[in-house]
TORPA-4810 file (N, C-alpha, C, O; in nm, 3 decimals):
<nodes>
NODE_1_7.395_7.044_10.955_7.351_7.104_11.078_7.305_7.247_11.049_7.380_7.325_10.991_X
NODE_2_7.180_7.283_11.089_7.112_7.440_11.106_7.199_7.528_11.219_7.230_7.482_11.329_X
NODE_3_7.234_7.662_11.173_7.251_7.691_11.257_7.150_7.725_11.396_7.186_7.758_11.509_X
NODE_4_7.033_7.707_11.349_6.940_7.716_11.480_6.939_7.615_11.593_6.889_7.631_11.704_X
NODE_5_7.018_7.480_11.533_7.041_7.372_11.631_7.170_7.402_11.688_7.183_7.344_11.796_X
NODE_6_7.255_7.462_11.661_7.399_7.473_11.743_7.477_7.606_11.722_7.486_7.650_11.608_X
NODE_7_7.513_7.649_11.790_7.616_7.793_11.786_7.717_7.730_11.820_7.720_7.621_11.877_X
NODE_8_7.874_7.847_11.760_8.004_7.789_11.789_8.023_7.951_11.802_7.958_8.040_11.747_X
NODE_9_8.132_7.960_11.892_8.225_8.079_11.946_8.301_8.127_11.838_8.401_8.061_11.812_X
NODE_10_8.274_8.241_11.756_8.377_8.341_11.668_8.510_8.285_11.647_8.558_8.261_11.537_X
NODE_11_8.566_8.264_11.761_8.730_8.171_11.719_8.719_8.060_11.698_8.822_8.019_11.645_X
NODE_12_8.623_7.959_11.715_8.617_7.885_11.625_8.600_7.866_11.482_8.656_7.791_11.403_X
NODE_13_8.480_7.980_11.464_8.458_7.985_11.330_8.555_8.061_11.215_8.567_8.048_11.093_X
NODE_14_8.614_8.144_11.312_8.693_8.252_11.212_8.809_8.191_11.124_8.922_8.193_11.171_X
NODE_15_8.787_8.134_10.993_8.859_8.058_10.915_8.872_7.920_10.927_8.956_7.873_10.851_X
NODE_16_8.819_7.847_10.994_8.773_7.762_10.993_8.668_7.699_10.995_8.591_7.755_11.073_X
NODE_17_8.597_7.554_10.923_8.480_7.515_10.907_8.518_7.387_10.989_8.595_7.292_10.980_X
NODE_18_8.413_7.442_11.082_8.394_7.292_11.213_8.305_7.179_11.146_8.216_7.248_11.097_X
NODE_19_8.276_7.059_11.117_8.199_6.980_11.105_8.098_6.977_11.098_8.037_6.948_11.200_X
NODE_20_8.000_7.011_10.937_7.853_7.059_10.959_7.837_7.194_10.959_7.718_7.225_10.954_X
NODE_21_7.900_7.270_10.962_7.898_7.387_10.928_7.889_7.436_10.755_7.974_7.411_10.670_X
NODE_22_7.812_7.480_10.745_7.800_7.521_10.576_7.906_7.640_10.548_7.897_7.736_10.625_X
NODE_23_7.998_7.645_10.455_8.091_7.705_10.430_8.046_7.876_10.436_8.102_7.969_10.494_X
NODE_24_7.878_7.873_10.323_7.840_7.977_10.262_7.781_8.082_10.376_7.761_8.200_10.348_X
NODE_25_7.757_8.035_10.490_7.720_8.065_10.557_7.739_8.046_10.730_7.667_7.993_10.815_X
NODE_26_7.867_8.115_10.735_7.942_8.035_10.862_7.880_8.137_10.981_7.871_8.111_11.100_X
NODE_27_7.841_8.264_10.912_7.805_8.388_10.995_7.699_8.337_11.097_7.732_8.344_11.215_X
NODE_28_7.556_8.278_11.064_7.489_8.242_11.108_7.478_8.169_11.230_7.392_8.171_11.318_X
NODE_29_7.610_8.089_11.213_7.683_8.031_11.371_7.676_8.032_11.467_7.664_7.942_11.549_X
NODE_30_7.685_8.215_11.481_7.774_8.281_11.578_7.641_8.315_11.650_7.550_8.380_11.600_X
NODE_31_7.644_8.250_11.800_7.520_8.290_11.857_7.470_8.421_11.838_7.522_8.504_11.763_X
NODE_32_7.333_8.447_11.932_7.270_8.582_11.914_7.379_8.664_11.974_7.412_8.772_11.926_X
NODE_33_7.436_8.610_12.083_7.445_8.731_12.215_7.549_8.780_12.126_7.533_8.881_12.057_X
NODE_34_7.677_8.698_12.127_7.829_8.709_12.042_7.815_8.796_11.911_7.920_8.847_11.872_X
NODE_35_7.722_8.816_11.852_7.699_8.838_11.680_7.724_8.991_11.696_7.791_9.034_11.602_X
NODE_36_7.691_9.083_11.785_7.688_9.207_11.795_7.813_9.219_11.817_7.871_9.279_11.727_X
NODE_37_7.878_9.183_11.905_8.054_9.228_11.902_8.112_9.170_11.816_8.222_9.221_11.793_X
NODE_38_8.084_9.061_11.738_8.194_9.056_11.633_8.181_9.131_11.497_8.272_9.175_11.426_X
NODE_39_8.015_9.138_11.470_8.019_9.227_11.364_7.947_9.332_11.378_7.880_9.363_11.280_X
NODE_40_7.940_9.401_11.474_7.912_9.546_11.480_7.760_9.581_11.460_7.719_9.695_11.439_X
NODE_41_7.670_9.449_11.472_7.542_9.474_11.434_7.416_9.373_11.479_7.463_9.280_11.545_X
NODE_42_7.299_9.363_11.467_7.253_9.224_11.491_7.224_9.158_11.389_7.221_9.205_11.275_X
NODE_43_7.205_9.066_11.414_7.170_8.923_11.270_7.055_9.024_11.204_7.077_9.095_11.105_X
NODE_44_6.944_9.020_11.267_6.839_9.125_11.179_6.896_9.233_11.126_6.852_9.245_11.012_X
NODE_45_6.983_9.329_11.155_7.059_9.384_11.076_7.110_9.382_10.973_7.093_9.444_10.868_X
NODE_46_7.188_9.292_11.013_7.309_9.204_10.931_7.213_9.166_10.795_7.243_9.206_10.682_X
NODE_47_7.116_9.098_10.820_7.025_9.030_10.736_6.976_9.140_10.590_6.967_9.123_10.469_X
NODE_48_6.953_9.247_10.678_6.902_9.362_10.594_6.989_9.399_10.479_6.938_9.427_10.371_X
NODE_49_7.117_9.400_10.495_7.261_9.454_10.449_7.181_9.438_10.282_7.068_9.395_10.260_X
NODE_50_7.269_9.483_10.195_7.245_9.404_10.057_7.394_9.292_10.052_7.505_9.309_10.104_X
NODE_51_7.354_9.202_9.986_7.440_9.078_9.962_7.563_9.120_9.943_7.624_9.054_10.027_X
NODE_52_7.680_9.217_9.862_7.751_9.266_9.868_7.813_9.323_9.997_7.932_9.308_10.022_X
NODE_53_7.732_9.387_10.075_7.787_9.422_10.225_7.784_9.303_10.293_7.896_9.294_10.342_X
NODE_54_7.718_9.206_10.325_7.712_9.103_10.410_7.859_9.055_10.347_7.956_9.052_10.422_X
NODE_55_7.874_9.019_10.207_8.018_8.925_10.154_8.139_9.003_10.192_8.237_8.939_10.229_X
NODE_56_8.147_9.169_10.184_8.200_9.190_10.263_8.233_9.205_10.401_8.346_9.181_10.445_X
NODE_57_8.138_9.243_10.468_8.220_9.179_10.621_8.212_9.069_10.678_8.226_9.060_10.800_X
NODE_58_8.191_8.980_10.612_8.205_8.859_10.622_8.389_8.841_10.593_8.470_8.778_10.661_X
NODE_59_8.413_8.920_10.470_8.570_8.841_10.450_8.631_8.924_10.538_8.729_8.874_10.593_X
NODE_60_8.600_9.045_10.572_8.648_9.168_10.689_8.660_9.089_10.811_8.729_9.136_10.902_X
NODE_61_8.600_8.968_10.828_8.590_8.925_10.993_8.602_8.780_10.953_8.541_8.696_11.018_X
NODE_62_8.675_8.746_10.852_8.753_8.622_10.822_8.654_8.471_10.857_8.691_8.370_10.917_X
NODE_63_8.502_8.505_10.787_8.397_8.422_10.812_8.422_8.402_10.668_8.342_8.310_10.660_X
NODE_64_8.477_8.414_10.524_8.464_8.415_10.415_8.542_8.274_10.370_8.548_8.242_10.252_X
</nodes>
């Protein structure tokens, strides 16, 4: 499953992998609106990060 076909709610995702969810990339999930309060930024943001910052707050917000 893409995340462009389905979003799941932060507590779902946070340490856990729902069905179809790609491990490597659980961040993507997290709808548009939700993505700013859980990680402090927007996906285009987020996106920008270098790979090292994304892996970290990713394990910072228990998406890792």
């Amino acid at each position: 499953m893409r995340p462009e076909e389905k979003s799941f709610p932060y507590a779902e995702l946070k340490g856990l992998w729902p069905e179809g969810v790609r491990h490597d990339s659980k961040e993507w999930y997290i709808s548009d609106a939700e993505f700013p309060e859980v990680m402090g930024m927007t996906k285009e943001e987020f996106r920008k990060l270098p790979k090292w910052k994304q892996t970290n707050k990713k394990k910072e917000m228990g998406l890792y």
